[in-house]
C-alpha positions in Angstrom: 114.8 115.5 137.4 112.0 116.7 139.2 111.5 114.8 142.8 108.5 113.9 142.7 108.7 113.0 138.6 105.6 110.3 138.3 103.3 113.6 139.2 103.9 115.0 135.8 101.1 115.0 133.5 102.7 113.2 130.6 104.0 110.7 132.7 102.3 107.0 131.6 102.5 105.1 134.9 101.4 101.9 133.4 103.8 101.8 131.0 106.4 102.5 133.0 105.4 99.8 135.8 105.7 97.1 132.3 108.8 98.8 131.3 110.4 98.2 134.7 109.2 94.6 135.3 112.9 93.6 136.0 114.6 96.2 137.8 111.8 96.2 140.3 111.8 92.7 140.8 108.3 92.4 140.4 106.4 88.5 139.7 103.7 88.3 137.5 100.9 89.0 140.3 102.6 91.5 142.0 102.4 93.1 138.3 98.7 92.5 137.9 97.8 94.1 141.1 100.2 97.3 140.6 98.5 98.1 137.4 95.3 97.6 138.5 96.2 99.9 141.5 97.2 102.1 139.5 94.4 102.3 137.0 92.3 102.8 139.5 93.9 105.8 140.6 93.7 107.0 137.1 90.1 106.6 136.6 89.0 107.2 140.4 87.5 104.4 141.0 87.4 102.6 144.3 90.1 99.9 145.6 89.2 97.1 147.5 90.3 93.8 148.2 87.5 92.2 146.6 87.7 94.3 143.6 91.2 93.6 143.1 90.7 89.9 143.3 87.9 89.9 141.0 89.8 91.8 138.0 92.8 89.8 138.5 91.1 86.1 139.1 93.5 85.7 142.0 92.1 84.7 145.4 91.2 87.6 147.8 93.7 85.3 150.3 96.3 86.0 147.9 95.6 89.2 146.9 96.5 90.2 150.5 99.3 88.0 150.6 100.7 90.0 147.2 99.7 93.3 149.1 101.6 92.7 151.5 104.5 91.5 149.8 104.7 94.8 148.0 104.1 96.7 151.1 107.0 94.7 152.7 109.3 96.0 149.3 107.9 99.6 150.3 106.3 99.8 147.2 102.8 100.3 148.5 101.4 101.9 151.0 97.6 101.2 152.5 96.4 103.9 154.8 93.0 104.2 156.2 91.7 107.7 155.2 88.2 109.4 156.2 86.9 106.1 156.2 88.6 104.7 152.9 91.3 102.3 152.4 94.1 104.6 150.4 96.8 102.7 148.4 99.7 104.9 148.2 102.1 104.1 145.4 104.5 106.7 145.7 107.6 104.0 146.7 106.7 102.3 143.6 108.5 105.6 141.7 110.6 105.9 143.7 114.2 106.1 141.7 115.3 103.3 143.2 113.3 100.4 144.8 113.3 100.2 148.4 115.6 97.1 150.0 113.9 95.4 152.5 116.6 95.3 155.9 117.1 91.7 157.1 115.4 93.5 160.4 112.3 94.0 158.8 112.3 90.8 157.4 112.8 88.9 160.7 110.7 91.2 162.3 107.7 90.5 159.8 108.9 86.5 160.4 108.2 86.8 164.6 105.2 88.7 164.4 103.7 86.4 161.7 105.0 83.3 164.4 103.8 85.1 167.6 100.3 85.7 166.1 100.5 82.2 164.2 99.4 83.2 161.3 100.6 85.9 157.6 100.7 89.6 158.9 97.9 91.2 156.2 99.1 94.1 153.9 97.7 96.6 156.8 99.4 94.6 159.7 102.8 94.9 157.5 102.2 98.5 156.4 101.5 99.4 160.5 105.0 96.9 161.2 106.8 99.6 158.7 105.3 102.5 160.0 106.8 101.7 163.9 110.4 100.7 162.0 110.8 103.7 160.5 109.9 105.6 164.1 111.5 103.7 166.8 114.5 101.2 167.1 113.8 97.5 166.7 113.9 96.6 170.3 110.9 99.0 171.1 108.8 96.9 168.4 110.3 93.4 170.3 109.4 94.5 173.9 106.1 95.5 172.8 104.8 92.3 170.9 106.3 90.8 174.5 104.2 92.5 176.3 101.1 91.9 173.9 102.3 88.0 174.8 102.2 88.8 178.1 98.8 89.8 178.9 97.7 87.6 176.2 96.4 90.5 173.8 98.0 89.9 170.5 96.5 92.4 168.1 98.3 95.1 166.3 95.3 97.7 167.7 97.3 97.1 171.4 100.5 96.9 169.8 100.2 100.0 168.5 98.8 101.2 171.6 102.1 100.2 173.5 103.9 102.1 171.1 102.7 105.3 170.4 102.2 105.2 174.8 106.3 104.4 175.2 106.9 107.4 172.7 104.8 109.7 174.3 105.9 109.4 177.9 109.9 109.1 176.6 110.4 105.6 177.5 113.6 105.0 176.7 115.0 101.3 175.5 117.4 100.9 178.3 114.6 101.7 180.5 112.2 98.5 178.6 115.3 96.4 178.7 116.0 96.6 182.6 112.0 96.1 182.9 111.1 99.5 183.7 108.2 100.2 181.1 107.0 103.2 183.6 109.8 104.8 184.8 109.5 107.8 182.6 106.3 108.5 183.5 107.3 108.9 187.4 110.2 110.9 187.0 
């Protein structure tokens, strides 16, 4: 079967979202949301949060909290893109669903606690993004040093981050408290 298989003109994405209910794991709402996702896509119209929330009667507060629910099973995707919120589904289709790693989950669970509030679908997506690139610990001694000088925001996490990867920072280096070291050397 072709790798990409959902790309296939016959293919009826709907249907097969409602066909797969189960084996995706999916409640009701994260159903709605899905389908109107993906209708969007099919008609080109535009996705927002607002839109979303008005074609599903569901909050826009928990709209967000279902987006990022389904970002967190890596079935969705958000990306900013020449100015436009993209929703990627491609995880969705995916042959079989993604499992979320305890790490992610208690990862998502000390960010939300840190910043004392639910990590938004973006915030999550971003959280995803780092796991797949660097080890856990990178993403722990960052949001420390966010804590540190009292900047919590995922714009300086991410800052921290991308910094640590492009000067070769190494996690021995961040656990012995030598964030800079690489940069001397």
């Amino acid at each position: 079967m072709n790798e990409q298989w959902w790309l296939s003109r016959y293919i009826d994405k709907k249907a097969w979202i409602l066909e797969n209910l189960a084996i995706l794991n999916l409640d009701p709402r994260e159903a709605i949301i899905l389908l109107l996702i993906e209708s969007a896509h099919q008609h080109q119209d535009e996705i927002n949060l607002n839109e979303l929330a008005t074609k599903s009667n569901i909050s826009t507060k928990d709209v967000d909290v279902v987006l990022s629910k389904l970002v967190l099973k890596g079935f969705l995707k958000i990306e900013m893109m020449d100015k436009t919120v993209n929703y990627d589904l491609t995880g969705l289709y995916r042959s079989k669903p993604l499992v979320i790693e305890k790490d992610t989950q208690d990862l998502v669970s000390i960010y939300e606690r840190e910043f004392k509030r639910p990590l938004s679908a973006a915030e999550i997506s971003k959280l995803n993004d780092w796991i797949m690139r660097v080890d856990y610990g990178f993403i722990i001694h960052a949001l420390r040093e966010a804590l540190i000088y009292r900047k919590l925001s995922f714009a300086y996490i991410d800052r921290i981050l991308a910094q640590w990867v492009n000067d070769g920072v190494t996690l021995e280096q961040l656990n012995a408290g030598k964030r800079h070291e690489a940069q001397e050397n």
